[in-house]
N, CA, C and O atoms as a DFTB+ gen file, in Angstrom:
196 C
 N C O
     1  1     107.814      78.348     177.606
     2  2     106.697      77.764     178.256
     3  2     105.905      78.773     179.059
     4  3     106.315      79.932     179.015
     5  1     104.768      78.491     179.829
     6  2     103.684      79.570     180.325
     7  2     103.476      78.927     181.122
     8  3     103.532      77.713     180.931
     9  1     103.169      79.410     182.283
    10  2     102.711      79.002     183.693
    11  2     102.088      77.326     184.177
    12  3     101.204      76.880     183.446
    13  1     102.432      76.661     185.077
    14  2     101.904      76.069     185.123
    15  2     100.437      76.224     185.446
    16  3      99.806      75.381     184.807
    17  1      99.531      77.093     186.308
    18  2      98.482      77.247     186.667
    19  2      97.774      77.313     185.582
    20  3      96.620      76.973     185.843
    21  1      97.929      77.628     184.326
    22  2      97.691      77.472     183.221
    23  2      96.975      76.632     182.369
    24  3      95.980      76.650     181.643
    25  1      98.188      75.618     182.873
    26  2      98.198      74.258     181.690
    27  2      96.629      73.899     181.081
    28  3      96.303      73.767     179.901
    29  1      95.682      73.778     182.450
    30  2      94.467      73.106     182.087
    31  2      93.591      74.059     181.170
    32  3      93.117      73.604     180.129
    33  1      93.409      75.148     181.479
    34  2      92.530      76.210     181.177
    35  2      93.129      75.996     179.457
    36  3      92.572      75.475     178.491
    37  1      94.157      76.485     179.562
    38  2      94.806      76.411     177.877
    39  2      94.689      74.787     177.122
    40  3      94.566      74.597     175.912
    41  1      94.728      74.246     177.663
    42  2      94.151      72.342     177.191
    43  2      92.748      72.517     176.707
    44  3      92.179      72.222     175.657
    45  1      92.352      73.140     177.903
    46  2      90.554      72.856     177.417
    47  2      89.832      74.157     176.269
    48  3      88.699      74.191     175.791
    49  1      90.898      75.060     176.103
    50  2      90.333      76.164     175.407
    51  2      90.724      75.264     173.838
    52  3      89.985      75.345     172.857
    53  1      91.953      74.468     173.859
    54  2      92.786      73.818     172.586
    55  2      91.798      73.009     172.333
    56  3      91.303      73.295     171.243
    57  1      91.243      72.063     172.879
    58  2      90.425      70.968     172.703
    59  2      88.437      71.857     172.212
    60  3      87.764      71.175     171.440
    61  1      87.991      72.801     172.561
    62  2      86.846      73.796     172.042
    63  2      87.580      74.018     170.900
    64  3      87.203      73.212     170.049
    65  1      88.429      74.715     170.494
    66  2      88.713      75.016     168.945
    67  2      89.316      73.846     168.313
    68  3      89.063      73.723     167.114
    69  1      89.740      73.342     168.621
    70  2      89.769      72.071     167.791
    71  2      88.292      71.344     167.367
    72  3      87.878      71.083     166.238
    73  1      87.738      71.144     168.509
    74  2      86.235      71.089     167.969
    75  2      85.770      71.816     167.057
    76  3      85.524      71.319     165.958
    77  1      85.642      72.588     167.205
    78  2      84.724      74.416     166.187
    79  2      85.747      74.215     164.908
    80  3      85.456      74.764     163.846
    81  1      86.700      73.587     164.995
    82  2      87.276      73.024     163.547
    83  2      86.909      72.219     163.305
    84  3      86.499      72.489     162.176
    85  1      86.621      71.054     163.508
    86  2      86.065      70.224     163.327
    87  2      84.942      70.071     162.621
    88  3      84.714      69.125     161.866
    89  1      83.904      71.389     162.946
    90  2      82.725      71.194     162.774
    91  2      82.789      72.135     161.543
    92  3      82.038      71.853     160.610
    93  1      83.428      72.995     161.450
    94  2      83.632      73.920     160.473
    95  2      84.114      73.354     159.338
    96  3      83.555      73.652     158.282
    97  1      84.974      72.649     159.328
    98  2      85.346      71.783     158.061
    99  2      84.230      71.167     157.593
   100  3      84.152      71.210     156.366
   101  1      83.338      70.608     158.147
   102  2      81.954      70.014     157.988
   103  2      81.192      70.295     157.517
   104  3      80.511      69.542     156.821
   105  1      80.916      71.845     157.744
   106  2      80.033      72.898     157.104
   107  2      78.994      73.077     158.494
   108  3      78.103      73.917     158.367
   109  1      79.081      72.204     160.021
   110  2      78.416      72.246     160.674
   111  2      78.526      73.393     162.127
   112  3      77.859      73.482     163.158
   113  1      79.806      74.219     161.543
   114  2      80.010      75.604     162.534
   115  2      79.193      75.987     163.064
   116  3      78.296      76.162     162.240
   117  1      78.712      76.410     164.516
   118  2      77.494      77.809     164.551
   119  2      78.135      78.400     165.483
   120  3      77.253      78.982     166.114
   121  1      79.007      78.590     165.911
   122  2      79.858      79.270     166.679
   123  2      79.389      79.391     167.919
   124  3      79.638      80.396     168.585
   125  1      78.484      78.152     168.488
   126  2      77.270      78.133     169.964
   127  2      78.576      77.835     170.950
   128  3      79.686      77.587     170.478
   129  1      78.375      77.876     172.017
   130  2      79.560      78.004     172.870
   131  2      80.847      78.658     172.846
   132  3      81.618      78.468     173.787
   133  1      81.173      79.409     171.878
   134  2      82.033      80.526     171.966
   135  2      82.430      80.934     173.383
   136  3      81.594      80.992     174.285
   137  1      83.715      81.215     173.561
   138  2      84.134      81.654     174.664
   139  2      83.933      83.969     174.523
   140  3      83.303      84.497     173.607
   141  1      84.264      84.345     175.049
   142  2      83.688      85.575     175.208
   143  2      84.759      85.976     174.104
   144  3      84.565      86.425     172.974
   145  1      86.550      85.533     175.100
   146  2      87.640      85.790     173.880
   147  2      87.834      85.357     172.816
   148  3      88.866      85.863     172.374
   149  1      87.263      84.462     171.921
   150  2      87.091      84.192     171.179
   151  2      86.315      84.777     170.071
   152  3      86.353      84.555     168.861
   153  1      85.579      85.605     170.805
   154  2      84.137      86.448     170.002
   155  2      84.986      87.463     169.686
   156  3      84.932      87.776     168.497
   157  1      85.871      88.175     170.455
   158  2      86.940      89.500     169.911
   159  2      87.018      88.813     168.602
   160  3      86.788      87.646     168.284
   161  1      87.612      90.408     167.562
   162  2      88.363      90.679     166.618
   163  2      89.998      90.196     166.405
   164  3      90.573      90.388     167.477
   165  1      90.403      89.954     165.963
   166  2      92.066      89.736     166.317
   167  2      92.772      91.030     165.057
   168  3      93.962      91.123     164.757
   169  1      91.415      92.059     164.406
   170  2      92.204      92.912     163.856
   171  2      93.246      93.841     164.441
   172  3      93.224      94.114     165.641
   173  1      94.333      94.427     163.459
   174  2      94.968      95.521     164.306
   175  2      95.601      96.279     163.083
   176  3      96.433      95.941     162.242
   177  1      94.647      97.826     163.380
   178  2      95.016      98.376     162.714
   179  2      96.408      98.835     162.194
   180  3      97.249      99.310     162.958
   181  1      96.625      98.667     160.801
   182  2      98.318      99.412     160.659
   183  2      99.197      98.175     161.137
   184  3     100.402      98.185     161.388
   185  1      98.567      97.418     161.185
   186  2      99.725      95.871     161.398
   187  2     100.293      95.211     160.293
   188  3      99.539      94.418     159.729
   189  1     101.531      95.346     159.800
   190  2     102.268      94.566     158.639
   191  2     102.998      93.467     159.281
   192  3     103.368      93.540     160.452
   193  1     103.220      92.408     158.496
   194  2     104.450      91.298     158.832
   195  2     105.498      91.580     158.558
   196  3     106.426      90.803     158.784
């Protein structure tokens, strides 16, 4: 588990991407309200499973 001070911030970031799925399945994505971290890359170079 992760902090309680947490909880909300991580609820409401779950509930925005769940949306932006939502809309994406739709074909109605525009990625408007993006959070800043969200706009990052999640590449990493030289990363295998």
């Amino acid at each position: 588990g992760g902090k309680e001070e947490n909880v909300k911030a991580a609820q409401d970031i779950l509930l925005a991407r769940a949306k932006a799925n939502s809309l994406a399945q739709l074909g109605k994505y525009t990625g408007e309200g993006e959070s800043e971290e969200a706009k990052e890359g999640m590449f990493v170079k030289g990363y295998t499973y």
